[in-house]
N, C-alpha and C positions, 0 to 999 in steps of 0.2 A: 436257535440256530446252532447247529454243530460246527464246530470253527474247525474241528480236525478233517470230518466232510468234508468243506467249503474247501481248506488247503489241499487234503489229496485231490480234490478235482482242480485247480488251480496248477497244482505242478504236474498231472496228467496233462491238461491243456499245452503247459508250458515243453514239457517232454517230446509230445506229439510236433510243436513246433522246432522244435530246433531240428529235433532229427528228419524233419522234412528235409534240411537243407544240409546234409550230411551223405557224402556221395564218396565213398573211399572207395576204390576197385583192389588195391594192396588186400591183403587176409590178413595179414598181423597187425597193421596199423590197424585194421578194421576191428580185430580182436582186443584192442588197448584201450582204442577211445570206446567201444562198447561195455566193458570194463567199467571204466571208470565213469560214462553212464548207468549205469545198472548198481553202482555205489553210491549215488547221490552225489559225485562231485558237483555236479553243477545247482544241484537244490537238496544240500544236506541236510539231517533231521533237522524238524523245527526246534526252537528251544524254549521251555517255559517258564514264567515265571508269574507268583503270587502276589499280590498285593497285598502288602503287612499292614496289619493291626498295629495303629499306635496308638501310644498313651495318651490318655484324651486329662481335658483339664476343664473348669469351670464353662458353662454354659453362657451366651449370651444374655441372658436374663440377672444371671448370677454378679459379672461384669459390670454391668448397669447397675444394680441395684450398689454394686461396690466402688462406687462410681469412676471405677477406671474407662466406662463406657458410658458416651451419650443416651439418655432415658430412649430417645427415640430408635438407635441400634435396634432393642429387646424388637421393633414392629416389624424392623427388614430384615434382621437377618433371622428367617425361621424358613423351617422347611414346610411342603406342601401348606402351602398359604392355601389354597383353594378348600382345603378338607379342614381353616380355621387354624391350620400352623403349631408348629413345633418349636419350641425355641434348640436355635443353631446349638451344636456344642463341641467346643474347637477340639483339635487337638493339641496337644500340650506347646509343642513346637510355634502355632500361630498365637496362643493365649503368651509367649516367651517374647514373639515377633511383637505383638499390641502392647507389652511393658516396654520396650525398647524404647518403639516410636514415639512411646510419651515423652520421653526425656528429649525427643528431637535430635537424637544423631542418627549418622546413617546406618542401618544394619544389612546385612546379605542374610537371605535363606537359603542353606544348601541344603533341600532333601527332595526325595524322588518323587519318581510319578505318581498320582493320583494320592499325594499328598496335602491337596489344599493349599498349594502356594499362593495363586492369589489375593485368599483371603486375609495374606500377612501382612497386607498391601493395601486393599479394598479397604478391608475394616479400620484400619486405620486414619485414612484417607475423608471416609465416611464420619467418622466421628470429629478429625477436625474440621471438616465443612460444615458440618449440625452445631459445633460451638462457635465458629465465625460469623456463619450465616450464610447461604445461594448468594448465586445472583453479584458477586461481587468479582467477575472474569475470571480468568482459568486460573482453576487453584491447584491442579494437580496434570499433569504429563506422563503419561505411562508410554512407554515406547517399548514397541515387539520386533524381533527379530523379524519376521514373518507375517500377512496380512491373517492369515488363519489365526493365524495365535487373536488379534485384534479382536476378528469377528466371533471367534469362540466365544473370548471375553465379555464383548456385546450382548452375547446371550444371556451370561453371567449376571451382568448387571441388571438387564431386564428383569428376569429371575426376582430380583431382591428390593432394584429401586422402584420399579413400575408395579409389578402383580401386587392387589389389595390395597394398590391406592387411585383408581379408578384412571390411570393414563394422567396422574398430578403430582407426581413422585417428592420427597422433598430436596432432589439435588438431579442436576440435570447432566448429563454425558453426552458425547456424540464420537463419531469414528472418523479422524482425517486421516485415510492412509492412501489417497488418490483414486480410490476405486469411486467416490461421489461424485454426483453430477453436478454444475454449475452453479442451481439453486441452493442445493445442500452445501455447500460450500459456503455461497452469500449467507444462510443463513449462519453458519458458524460464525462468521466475522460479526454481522449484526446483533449479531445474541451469543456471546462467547458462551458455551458451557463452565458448566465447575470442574469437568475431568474431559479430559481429549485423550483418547486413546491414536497412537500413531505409530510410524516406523522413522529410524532415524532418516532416513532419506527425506521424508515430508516436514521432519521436522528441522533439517536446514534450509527447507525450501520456505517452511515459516521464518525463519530469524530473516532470510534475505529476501523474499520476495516484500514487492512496496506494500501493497494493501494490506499482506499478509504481518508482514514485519511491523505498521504501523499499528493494527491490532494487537499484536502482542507486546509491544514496547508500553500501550496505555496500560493493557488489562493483565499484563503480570507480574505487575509491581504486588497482588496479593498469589502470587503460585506461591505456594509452599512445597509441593513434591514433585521431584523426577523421581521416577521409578524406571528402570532396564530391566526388561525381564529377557530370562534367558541369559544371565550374565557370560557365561562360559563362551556363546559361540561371537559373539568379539576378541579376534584375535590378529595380529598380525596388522596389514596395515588399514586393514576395515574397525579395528579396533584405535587406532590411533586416531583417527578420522573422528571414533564417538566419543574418546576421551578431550579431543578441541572442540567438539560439540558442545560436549555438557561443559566446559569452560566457559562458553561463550553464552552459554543459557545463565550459569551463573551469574557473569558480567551483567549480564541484561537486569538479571533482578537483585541486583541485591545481595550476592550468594550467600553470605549469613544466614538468612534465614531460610535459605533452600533445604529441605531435607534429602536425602538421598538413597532409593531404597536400589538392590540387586536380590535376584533371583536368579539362581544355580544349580545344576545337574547334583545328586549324591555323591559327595565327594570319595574321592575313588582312587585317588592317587598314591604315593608311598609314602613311607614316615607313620607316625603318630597321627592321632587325629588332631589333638594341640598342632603338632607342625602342621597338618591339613587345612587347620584352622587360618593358622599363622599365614600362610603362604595366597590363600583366599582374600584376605584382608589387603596382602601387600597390591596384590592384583587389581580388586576393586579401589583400593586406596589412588591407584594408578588414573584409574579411570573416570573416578569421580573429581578428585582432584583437592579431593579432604581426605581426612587422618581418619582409617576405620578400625576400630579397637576387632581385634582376635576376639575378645568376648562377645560382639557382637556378630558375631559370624554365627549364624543359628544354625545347629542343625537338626536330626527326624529323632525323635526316640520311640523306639517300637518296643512292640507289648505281644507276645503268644497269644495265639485265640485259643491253643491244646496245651495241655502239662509237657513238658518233655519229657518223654519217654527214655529208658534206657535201656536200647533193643541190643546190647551186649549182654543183659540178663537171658537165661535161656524162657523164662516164663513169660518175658515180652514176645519176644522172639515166636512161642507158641501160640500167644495172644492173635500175632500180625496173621500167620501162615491161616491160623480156623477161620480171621476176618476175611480172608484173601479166597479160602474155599469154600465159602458163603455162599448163598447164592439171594441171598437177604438185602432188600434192596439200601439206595445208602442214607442214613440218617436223614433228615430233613430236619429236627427240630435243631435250636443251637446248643441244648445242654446234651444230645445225643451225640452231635457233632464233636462237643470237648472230650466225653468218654470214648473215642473213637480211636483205638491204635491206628488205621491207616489215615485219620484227619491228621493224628501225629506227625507221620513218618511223614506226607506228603508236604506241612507246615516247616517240617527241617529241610527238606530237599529241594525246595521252589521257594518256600516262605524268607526263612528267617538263620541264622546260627550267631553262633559265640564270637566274638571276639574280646581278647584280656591285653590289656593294659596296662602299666604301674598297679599289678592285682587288682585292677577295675574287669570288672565282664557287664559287658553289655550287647547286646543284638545289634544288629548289621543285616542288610540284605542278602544271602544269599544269592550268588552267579545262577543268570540260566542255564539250568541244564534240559537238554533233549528227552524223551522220556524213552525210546526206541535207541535200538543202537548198541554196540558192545560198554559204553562208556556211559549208558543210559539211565535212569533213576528205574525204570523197570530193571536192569539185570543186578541194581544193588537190592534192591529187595527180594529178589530171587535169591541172592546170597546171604541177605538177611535172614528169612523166612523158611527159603526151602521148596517154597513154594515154585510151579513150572515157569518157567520165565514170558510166557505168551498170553497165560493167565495175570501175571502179573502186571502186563500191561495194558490189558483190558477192563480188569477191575480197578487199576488209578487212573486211567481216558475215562471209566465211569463215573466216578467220583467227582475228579475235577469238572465234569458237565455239572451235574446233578447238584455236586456242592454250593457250587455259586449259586444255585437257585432256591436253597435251603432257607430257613429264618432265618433273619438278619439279626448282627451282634443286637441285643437288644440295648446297648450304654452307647455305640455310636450310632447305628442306624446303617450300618455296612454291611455288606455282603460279605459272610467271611471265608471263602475261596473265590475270590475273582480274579481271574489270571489273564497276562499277556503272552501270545504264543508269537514268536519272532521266526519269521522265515526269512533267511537269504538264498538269494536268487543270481546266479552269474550267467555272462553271456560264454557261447562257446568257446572256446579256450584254444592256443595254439597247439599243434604237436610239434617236438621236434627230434630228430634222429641224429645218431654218427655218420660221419663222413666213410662211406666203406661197404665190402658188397653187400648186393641186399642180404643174405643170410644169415651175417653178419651183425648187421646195426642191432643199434638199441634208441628201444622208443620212448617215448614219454612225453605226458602234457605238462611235469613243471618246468618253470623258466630255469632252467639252469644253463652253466657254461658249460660244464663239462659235464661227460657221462660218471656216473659213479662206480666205485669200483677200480678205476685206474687214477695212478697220480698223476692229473690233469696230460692226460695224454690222449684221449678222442675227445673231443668236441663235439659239440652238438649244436646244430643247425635248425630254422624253422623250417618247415614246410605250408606248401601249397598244394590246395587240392583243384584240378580241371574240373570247370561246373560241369563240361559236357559225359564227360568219360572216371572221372574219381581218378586218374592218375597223378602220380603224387612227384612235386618239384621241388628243391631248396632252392627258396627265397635266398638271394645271396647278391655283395657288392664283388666286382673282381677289380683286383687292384695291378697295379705294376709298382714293386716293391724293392728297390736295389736289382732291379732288372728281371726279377722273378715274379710270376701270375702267381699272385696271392686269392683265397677266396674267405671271404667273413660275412656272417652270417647278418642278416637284413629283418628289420620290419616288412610286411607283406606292402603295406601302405606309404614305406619313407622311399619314393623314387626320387628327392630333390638334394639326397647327401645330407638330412640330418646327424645322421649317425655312419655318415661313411669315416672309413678308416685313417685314408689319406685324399686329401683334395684330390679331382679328376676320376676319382672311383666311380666304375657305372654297376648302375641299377638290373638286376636282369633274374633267371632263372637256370637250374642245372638240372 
């Protein structure tokens, strides 16, 4: 599938719909908002971004045999079990997460997408139930922001604890997130799993419901883990809510012996990554409602899949622009891929960059950028290179298809350009004008008070467009103000005095 196809027809679709409903009879407003359709304001370039190569660390097998991992691990956690299996091999980050958990305090993972978070969690999880032993009720609580996240994970676990053991897996899971039907339900009570995957919402309606609360009051006196994934999006007072939750899960069993895991967005915030660190801990600490050491706050270490180049040499620079007027289709193997000047440029631009610290340098992800555009990773390699700017973004939309579909790293088993393209998508937007004759005013769709240009002395008002006819009205409250008709400008929608000026102000049109 071509993703950038599939997006230009999606915002063609989208385009086509809006300015269905788009009737201005004015020429200059007509001219503004066309404008700033025909700019992408309302579906500016897509933005992209790589999936970074990290530093991977010993193998599932390797584990086992060291015995930081149960013998039986090495069976489940391997890839394509059907073709006879591959043994898993972490990366460094979850091999850091599975030392933690041994010592049984709580850690957070903060690192990004399609980084294997839950394996920092699973695998652990899995290996303390193969040394306790099934079957002795719920020994582990994974709770999702979100029911997708749940059934994702369901897939997950199939994956690993079902395929290649005939439908007899040796640890059993189920999903209560209320999407089950009555029976599936009973049976959960009846035959509690070793892992419940849930959302906090089900899982207060566990602690208080009778049947439900009577089942777990017996069967989790042996839980050993809550796990919150998605730690970040509790916040505010939905966050308060989970942190009396897990208190009250604690109370229930024991809390001593609870362990407590979190999972987190790449931490992204300001300071140090020590204070990033520092600051994640006090947060989770919050939440869990035990003490999480800053060292245990893990996060992604990422590794180049290409040398880095350094395209301020003129002979890189020559290198990119002969890649760029190639007409040579794009590597496919992965050792052609490394010697690739535009694997390079494209790996610093989407991929990966520098960050230095107390004279530490280590990778970081890289911001999405658009590839299109004045600001676009096409017109920096134009300026790199030399090369025409239209070409240049034709031959890196080739790449990035093509790349991902090349050999895979052969040490992790990844695709090494696989990337996410982010469109945002807005609905249509206000316009609003000066108060003054028409040949006069000034237009504009941002929300602002005043017009620019003068010190705050025209005002700017919203507008309405007539469905029948495109004649244009300020939206406006009129007031009686120290005995003078005052007018201030309105939401199209607030007739009830939301945002009116002074009580008794009416709603109306100019």
């Amino acid at each position: 599938m071509n993703v950038f196809s599939l997006r230009d027809r999606v915002i063609e679709d989208y385009e086509n719909y809006v300015r269905s409903f788009v009737s201005i009879q004015n020429p200059a407003i007509r001219a503004v908002v066309d404008a700033e359709m025909n700019n992408g304001r309302l579906w500016p370039q897509p933005l992209l971004a790589l999936n970074p190569a990290f530093e991977p660390a010993r193998d599932v097998e390797a584990l086992c045999r060291d015995g930081v991992l149960h013998p039986e691990c090495a069976r489940i956690f391997r890839r394509n079990k059907s073709k006879g299996g591959e043994a898993l091999r972490f990366h460094l980050h979850q091999e850091q997460a599975i030392e933690v958990a041994r010592t049984g305090a709580p850690y957070v993972l903060t690192t990004g997408t399609g980084s294997g978070k839950s394996l920092a969690y699973i695998v652990p999880i899995v290996d303390s139930i193969l040394r306790r032993g099934s079957g002795r009720g719920v020994q582990a609580i994974i709770v999702y922001p979100m029911n997708a996240l749940a059934n994702s994970q369901m897939g997950e676990l199939e994956k690993f604890l079902c395929a290649g053991f005939d439908g007899h897996g040796p640890i059993t899971f189920k999903r209560y997130t209320g999407q089950e039907k009555k029976e599936e339900r009973e049976e959960i009570i009846q035959n509690p799993p070793d892992i419940i995957l849930t959302n906090f919402v089900m899982l207060e309606l566990m602690l208080t419901r009778k049947k439900e609360s009577q089942l777990l009051r017996e069967g989790m006196g042996g839980l050993r883990w809550l796990v919150l994934d998605e730690l970040h999006t509790y916040r505010g007072r939905q966050g308060s809510d989970v942190a009396v939750l897990v208190r009250r899960v604690r109370e229930m069993t024991s809390g001593d012996q609870l362990q407590c895991v979190g999972t987190s967005a790449t931490i992204a915030g300001t300071g140090t990554r020590r204070e990033q660190k520092a600051e994640v801990a006090r947060v989770a600490s919050q939440l869990f409602g035990v003490s999480v050491a800053s060292d245990h706050v893990i996060g992604e270490t990422l590794r180049r899949t290409t040398p880095q180049r350094d395209f301020s040499l003129e002979s890189e620079r020559a290198a990119l622009r002969r890649r760029i007027e190639s007409d040579a289709p794009t590597p496919c193997t992965f050792r052609e891929i490394e010697a690739d000047p535009l694997a390079s440029f494209v790996e610093s631009t989407f991929g990966v960059t520098d960050r230095i610290e107390d004279g530490e340098t280590f990778l970081i992800r890289a911001k999405p950028k658009p590839l299109g555009g004045e600001d676009g990773a096409a017109q920096m390699l134009a300026e790199l290179s030399g090369a025409e700017g239209s070409r240049c973004e034709s031959k890196t939309r080739e790449f990035l298809l093509d790349g991902m579909k090349c050999e895979r790293n052969p040490h992790t088993g990844a695709a090494p350009f696989a990337f996410r393209l982010h469109q945002w998508v807005s609905r249509g937007d206000t316009v609003y004008a000066t108060f003054e004759a028409p040949e006069a005013r000034h237009y504009t769709l941002e929300g602002q008070i005043y017009a620019p240009g003068e010190e705050r002395a025209k005002k700017l008002f919203p507008l309405a467009f007539c469905r029948e006819c495109g004649h244009e009205f300020y939206t406006v409250w009129r007031a009686d103000e120290d005995g003078l008709e005052t007018f201030h400008g309105r939401e199209l929608l607030d007739t009830q005095g939301q945002t009116a000026p002074v009580p008794g102000a009416q709603a109306g049109f100019l």
